[in-house]
C-alpha positions as CSV (number, residue, x, y, z in Angstrom):
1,X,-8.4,44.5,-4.5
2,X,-12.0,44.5,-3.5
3,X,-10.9,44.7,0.5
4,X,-8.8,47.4,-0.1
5,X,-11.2,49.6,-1.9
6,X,-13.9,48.7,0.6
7,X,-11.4,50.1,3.4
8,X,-10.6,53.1,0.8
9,X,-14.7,54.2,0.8
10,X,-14.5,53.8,4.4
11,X,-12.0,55.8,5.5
12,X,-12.4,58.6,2.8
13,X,-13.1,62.2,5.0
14,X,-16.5,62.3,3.2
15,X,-17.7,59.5,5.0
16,X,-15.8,60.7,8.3
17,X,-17.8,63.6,8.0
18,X,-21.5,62.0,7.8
19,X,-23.0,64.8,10.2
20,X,-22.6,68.5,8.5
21,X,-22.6,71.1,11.3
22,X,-25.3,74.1,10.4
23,X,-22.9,77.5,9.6
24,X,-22.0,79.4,12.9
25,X,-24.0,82.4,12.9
26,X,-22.4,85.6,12.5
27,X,-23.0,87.2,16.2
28,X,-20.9,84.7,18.0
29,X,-17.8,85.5,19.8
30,X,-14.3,84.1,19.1
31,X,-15.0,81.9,22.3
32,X,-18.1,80.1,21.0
33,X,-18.1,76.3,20.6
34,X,-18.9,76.7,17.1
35,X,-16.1,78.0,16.3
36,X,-13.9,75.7,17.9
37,X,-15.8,73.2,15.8
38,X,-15.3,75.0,12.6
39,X,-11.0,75.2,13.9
40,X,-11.3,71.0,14.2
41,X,-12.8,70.5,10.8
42,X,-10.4,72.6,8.9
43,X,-7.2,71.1,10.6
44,X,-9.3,67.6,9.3
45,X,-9.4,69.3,5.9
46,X,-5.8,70.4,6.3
47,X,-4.7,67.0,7.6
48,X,-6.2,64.6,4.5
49,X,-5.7,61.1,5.6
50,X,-3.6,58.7,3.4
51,X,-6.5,56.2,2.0
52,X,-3.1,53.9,0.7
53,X,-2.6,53.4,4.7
54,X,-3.8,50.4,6.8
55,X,-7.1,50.8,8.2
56,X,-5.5,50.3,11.8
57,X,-3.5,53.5,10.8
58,X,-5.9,55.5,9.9
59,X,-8.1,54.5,13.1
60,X,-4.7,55.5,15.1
61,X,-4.3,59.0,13.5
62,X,-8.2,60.2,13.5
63,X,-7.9,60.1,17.0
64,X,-5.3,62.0,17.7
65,X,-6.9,64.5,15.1
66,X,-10.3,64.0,17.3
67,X,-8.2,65.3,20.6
68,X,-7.8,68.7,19.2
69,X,-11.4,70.2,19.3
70,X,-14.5,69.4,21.3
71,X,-17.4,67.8,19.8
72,X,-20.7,67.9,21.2
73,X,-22.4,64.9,23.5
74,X,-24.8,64.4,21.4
75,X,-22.0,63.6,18.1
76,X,-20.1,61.6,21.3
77,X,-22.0,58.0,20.2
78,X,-21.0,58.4,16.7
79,X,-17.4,59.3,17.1
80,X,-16.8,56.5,19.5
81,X,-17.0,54.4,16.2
82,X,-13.5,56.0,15.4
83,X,-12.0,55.1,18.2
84,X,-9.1,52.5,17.8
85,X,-10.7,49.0,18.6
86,X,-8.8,45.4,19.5
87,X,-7.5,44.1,16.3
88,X,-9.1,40.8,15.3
89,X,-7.3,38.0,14.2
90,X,-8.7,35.8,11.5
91,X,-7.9,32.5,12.3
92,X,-8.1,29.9,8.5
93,X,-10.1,26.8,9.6
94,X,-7.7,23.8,9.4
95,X,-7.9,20.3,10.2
96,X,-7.7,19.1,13.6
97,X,-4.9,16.7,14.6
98,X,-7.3,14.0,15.4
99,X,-9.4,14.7,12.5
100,X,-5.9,14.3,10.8
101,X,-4.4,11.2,12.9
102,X,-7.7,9.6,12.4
103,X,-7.7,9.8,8.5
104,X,-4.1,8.6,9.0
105,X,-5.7,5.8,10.7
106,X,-8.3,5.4,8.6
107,X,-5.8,4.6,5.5
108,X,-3.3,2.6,7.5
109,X,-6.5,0.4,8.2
110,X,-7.4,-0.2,4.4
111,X,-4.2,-1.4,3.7
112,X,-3.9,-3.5,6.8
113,X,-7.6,-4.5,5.2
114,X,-5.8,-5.0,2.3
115,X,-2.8,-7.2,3.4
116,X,-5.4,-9.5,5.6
117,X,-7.7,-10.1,2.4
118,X,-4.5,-11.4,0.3
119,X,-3.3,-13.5,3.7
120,X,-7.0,-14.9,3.4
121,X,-6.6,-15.7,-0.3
122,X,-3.9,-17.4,-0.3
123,X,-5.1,-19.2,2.8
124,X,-8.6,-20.1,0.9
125,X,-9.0,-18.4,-2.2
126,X,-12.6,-18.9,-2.6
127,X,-12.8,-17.0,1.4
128,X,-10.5,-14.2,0.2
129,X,-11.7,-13.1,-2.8
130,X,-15.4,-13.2,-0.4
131,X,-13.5,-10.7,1.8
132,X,-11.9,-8.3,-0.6
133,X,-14.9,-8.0,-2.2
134,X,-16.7,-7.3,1.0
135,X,-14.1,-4.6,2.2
136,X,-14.7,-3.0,-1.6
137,X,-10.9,-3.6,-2.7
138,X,-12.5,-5.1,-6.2
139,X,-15.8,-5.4,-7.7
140,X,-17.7,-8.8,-8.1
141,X,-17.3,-9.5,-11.4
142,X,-15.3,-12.0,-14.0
143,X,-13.3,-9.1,-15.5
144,X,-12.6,-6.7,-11.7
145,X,-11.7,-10.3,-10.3
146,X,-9.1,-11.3,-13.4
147,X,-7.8,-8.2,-13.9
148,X,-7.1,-7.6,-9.9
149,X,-5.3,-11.5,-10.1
150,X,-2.9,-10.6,-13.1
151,X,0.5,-10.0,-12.0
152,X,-0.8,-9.0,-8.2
153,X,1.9,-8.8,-5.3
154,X,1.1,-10.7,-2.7
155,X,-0.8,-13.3,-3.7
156,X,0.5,-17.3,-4.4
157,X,0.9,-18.2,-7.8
158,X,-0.9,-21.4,-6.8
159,X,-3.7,-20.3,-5.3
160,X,-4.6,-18.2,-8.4
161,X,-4.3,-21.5,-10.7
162,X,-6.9,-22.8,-7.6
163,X,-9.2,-20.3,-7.4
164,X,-9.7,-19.7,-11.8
165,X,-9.6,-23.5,-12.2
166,X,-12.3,-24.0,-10.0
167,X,-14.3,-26.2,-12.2
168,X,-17.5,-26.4,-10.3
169,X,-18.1,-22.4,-10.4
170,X,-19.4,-21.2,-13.1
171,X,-17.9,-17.7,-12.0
172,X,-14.3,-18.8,-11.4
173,X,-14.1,-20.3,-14.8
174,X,-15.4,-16.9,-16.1
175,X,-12.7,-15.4,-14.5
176,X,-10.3,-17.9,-16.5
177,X,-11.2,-16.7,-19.3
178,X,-10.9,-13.6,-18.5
179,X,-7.7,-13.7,-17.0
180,X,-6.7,-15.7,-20.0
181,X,-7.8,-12.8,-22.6
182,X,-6.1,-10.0,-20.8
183,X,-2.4,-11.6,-21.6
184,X,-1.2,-10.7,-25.5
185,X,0.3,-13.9,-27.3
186,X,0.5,-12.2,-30.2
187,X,4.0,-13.3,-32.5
188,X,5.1,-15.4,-29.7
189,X,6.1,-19.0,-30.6
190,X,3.6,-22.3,-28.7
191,X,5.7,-22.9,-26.0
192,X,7.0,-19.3,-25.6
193,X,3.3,-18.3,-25.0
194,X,2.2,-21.3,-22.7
195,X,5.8,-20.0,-20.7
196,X,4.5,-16.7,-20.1
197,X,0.9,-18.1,-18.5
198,X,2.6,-20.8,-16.5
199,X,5.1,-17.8,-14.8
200,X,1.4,-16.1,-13.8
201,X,-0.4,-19.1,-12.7
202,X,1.0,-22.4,-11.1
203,X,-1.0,-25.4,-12.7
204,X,-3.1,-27.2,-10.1
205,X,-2.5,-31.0,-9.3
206,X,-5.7,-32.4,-11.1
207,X,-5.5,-33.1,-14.5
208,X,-8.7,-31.9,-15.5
209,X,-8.2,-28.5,-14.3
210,X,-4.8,-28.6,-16.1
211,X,-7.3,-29.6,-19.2
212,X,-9.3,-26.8,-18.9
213,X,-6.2,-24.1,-18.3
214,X,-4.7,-25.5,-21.3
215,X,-8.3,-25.7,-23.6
216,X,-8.6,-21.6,-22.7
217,X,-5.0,-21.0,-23.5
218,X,-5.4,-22.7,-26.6
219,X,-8.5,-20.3,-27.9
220,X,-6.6,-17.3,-27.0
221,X,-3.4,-17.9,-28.8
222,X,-5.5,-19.0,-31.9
223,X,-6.9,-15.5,-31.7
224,X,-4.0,-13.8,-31.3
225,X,-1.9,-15.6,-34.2
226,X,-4.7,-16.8,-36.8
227,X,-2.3,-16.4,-39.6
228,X,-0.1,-18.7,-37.8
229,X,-2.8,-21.5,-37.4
230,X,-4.1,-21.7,-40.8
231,X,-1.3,-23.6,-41.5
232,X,-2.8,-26.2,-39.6
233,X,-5.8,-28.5,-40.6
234,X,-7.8,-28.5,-37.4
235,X,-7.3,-25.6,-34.5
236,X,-7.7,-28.5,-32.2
237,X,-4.1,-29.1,-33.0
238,X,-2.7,-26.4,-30.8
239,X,-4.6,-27.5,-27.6
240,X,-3.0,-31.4,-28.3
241,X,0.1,-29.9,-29.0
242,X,-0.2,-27.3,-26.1
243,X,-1.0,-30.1,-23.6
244,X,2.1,-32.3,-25.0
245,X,3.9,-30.1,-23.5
246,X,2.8,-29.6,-20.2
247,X,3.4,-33.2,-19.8
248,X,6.6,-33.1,-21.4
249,X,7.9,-30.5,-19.0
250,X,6.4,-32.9,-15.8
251,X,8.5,-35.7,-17.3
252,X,11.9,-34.2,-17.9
253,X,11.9,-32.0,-14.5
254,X,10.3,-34.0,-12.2
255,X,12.9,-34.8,-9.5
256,X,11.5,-38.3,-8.7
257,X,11.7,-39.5,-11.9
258,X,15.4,-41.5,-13.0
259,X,16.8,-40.2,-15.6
260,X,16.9,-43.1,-18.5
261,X,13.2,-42.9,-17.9
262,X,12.6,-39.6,-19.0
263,X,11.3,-39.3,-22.2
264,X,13.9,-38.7,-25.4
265,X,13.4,-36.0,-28.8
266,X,12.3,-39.4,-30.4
267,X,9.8,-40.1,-28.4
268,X,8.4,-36.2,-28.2
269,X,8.4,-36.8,-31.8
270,X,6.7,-39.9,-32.2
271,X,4.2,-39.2,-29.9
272,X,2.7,-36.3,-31.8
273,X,3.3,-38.3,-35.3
274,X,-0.7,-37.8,-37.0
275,X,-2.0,-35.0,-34.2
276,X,-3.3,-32.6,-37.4
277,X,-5.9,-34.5,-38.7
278,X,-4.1,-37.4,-39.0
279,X,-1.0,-35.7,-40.7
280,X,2.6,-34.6,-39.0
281,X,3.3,-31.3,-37.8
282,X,6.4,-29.4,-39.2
283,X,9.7,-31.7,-37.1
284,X,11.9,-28.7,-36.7
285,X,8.9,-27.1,-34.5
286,X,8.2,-30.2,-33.1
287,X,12.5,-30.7,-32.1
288,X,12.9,-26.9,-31.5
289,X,10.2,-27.1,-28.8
290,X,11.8,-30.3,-27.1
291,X,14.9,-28.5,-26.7
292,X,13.8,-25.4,-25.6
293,X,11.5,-27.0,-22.6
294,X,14.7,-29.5,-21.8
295,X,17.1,-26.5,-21.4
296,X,14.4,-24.6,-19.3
297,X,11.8,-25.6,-17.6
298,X,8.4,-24.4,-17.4
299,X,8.2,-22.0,-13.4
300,X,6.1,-20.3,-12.0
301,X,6.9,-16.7,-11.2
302,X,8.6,-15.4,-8.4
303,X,6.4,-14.4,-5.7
304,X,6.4,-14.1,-1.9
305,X,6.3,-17.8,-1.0
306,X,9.8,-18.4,-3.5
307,X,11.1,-15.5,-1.5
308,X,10.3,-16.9,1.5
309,X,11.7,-20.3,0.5
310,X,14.7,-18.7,0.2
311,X,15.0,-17.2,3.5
312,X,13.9,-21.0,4.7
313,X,17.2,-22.3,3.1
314,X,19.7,-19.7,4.6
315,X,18.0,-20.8,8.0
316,X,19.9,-23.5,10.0
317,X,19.3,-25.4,13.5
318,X,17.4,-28.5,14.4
319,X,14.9,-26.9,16.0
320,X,13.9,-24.2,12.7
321,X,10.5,-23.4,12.1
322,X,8.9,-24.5,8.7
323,X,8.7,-21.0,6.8
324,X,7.6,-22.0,3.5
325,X,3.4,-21.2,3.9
326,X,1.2,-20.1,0.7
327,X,0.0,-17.0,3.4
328,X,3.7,-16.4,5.1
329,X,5.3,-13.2,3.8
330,X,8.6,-11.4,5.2
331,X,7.8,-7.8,6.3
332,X,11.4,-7.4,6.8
333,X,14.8,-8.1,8.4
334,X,17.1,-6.5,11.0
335,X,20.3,-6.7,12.7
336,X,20.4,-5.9,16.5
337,X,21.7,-6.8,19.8
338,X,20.4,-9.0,22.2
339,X,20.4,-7.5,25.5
340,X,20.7,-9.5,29.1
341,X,20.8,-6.2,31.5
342,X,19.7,-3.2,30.3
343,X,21.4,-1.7,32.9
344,X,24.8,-3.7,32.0
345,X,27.3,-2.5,29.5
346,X,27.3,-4.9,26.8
347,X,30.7,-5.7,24.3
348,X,30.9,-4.6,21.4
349,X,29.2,-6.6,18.6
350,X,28.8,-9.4,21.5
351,X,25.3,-11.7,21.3
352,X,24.3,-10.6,17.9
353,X,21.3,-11.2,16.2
354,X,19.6,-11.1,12.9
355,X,15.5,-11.2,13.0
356,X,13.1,-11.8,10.8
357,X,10.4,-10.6,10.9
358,X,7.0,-12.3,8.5
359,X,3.4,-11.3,8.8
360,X,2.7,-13.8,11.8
361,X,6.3,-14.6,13.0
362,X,9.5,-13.7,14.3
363,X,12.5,-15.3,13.8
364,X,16.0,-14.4,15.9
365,X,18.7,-15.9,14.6
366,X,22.8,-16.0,14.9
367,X,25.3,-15.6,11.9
368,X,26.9,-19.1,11.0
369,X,29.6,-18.7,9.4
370,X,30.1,-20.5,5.9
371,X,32.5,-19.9,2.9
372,X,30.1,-20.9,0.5
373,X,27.2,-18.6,1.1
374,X,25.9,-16.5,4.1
375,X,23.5,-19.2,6.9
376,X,21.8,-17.7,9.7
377,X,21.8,-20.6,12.8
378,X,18.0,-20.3,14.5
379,X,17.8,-19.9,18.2
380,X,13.9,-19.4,18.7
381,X,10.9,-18.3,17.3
382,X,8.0,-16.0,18.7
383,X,4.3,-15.8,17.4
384,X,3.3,-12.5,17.2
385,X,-0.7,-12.8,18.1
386,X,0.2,-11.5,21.9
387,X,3.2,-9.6,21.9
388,X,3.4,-5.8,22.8
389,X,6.1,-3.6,21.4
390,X,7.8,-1.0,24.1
391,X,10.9,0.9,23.5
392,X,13.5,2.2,26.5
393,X,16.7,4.4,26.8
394,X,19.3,3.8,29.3
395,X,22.7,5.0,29.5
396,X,24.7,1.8,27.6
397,X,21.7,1.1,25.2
398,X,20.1,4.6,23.6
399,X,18.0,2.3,20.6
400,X,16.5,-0.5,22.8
401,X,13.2,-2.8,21.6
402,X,11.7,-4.7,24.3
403,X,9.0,-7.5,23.6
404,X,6.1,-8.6,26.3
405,X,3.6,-10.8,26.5
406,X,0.4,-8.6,26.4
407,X,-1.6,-10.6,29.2
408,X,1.0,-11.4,31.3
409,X,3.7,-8.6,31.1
410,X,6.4,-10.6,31.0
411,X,10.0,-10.0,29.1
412,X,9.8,-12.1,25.8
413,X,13.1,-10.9,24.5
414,X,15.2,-7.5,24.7
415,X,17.4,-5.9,21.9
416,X,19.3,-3.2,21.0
417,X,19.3,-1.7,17.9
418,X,22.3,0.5,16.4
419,X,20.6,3.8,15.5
420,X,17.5,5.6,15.9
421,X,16.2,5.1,12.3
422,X,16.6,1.4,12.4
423,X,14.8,1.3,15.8
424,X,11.9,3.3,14.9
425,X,11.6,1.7,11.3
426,X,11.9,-2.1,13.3
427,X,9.2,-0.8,15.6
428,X,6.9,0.4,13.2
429,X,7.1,-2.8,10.9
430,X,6.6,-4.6,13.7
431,X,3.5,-2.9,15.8
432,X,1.7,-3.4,12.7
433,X,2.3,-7.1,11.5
434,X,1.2,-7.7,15.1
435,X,-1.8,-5.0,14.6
436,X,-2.4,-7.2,10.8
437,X,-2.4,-10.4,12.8
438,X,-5.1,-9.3,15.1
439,X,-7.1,-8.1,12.0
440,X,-7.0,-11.7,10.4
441,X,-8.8,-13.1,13.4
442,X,-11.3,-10.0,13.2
443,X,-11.7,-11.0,9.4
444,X,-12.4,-14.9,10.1
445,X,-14.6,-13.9,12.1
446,X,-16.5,-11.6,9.7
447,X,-16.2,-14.3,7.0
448,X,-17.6,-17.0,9.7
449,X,-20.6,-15.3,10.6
450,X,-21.4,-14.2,6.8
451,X,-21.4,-17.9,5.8
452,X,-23.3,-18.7,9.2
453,X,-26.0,-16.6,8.0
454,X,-26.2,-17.8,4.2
């Protein structure tokens, strides 16, 4: 509104008219200049110009009104101002494409960052959690650090239970207890509650650290069910009880153990006779909780090293790789065709393949077939730390993948894949596990010198 009533005031015939002409005196002829002059000004006045039009129309038609009459050299300068000029275009500021490709970057790197800090942690948790603090992805102190280790994908069960049972840091055992208060327990029976802190945290070997895990766990459910534990004579009853447990579960689901060695209801029982003070707890409790760790037994979570597992045990061949590594994880996996001769005409579903693909390694494999579930029969495995990724078109093979060695250029392995989406989505995932391998090394590095200096 404001730009159109600026043009309005601008264009408006009294401000066209800024110079007023002196009145022709009465003597002059009908040939005089003057009154040509006073003919162009009333064909302006009978002409009014529409102020609703676009100022490049109104430039346009007080120009042709201009033609009409002559105007004096001396009002030549000024009316040159209404002549029509070169439109200007008003271009809006926008980002640059590298400005945009290299924010683009710039957040693919963080999460690379990212991914490399939790490879690092559950390499050396201690290291790590050095690095993610250092790259800013949490802040140094007990409750940033507990609550970024709660329920986190990506990182090893175990190597949590390592890094908060650290008994000879004073910080790490903050961040046990930190971790330990941010889970609810609340109305949830003993065993019930130790259950859901075993599935976040895989107890470490030692048995003091298991002492201390179970001594924190211990104060928090007594917080969270006080009503529950008055009916006890000592609180120190729930850690004893609490820690009869954990051993209970080692005895009856530890593979190496025979079975008329593991340990019977009567025994559970008798063990815990005079734990309160020197009086018995309530037997059904006691009996309920035997039977409930028997049926089930106390695991860990599911995470990326029980997925990897997995894939490990579908994997067959003399000659397969050892997948199961607290830092492995699987980026993804992908059917394709191996191809001898580009150049060749392959048949149809001949020489094919499935790969996966983890954050350091690729694995090619061939179906096996099986009537009992689906096995994948390894036929070689290729580091990823000097690969390079290039992707060709010939006439019998539109999708194809090809894999070189970076230093020396030679063919590591060739594939086809079926369509463009699964090519371009295989390529991507794997440019950048290669690009997050490189990273890692950049990171030790960082980490290495850090210490060096300290």
């Amino acid at each position: 509104l404001d730009t159109a009533q600026f043009y309005r005031s601008t264009v408006s015939q009294e401000s066209l008219l800024y110079v007023q002409r002196p009145p022709a005196p009465q003597h002059c002829s009908n040939n005089c200049c003057c009154t040509s002059q006073a003919v162009a000004r009333q064909q302006l006045q009978q002409q009014p110009i529409n102020i609703y039009d676009t100022y490049q129309h109104v430039y346009k038609q007080l120009n042709k009104q201009q033609q009409h009459g002559s105007v004096y050299g001396h009002y030549q300068a000024k009316e040159q101002l209404l002549q029509p000029r070169t439109k200007k275009t008003v271009r809006i500021q926008l980002p640059s494409e590298e400005r945009r490709e290299s924010t683009e970057d710039e957040d693919t790197l963080r999460r690379r960052q990212y991914r490399v800090g939790l490879n690092m942690f559950n390499t050396n948790p201690q290291r790590g959690m050095e690095y993610l603090v250092k790259k800013e992805f949490v802040e140094y102190s007990p409750t940033a650090v507990a609550k970024f280790l709660l329920g986190r994908k990506g990182l090893s069960k175990k190597m949590v239970g390592e890094y908060i049972c650290s008994l000879q840091k004073p910080f790490n055992l903050a961040v046990l207890h930190c971790f330990v208060v941010d889970m609810d327990f609340s109305g949830l029976h003993l065993d019930i509650a130790l259950r859901q802190l075993l599935a976040e945290v895989r107890t470490p070997g030692e048995a003091q650290k298991i002492e201390k895990l179970v001594e924190v766990f211990a104060q928090r459910y007594i917080e969270c069910n006080q009503m529950f534990v008055s009916g006890f004579k000592s609180p120190d009853t729930i850690f004893v009880l609490s820690y009869a447990m954990v051993l209970l579960n080692t005895d009856l689901h530890n593979k190496s153990n025979k079975p008329e060695r593991k340990m019977k209801q009567d025994d559970f029982v008798r063990n815990l006779r005079g734990i309160d003070c020197g009086s018995d707890i309530d037997l059904d409790m006691v009996k309920g909780i035997y039977d409930r760790i028997k049926v089930q037994e106390f695991k860990q979570g599911s995470d990326h090293v029980s997925q990897v597992t997995k894939v490990q045990e579908t994997i067959v061949g003399s000659k397969r790789p050892n997948l199961s590594s607290s830092w492995r994880r699987l980026v993804c996996f992908c059917r394709v065709t191996e191809v001898a001769n580009i150049n060749k005409k392959e048949k149809k579903d001949a020489h094919q393949r499935g790969l996966f693909l983890f954050n350091d390694l690729l694995v090619v494999t061939k179906n096996e077939k099986s009537k009992k579930k689906q096995l994948h029969q390894h036929r070689y495995t290729m580091g990823l730390s000097d690969l390079r990724v290039t992707m060709y078109r010939t006439t019998h093979h539109q999708f194809g993948v090809q894999l070189q060695e970076r230093h020396t250029s030679r063919v590591a392995a060739t594939f086809a894949c079926r369509s463009y989406n699964d090519q371009q989505r295989f390529v991507s995932d794997l440019q950048e596990s290669i690009a997050e391998v490189e990273e890692m090394d950049r990171a030790r590095i960082l980490i290495n010198e850090t210490e060096s200096r300290c």
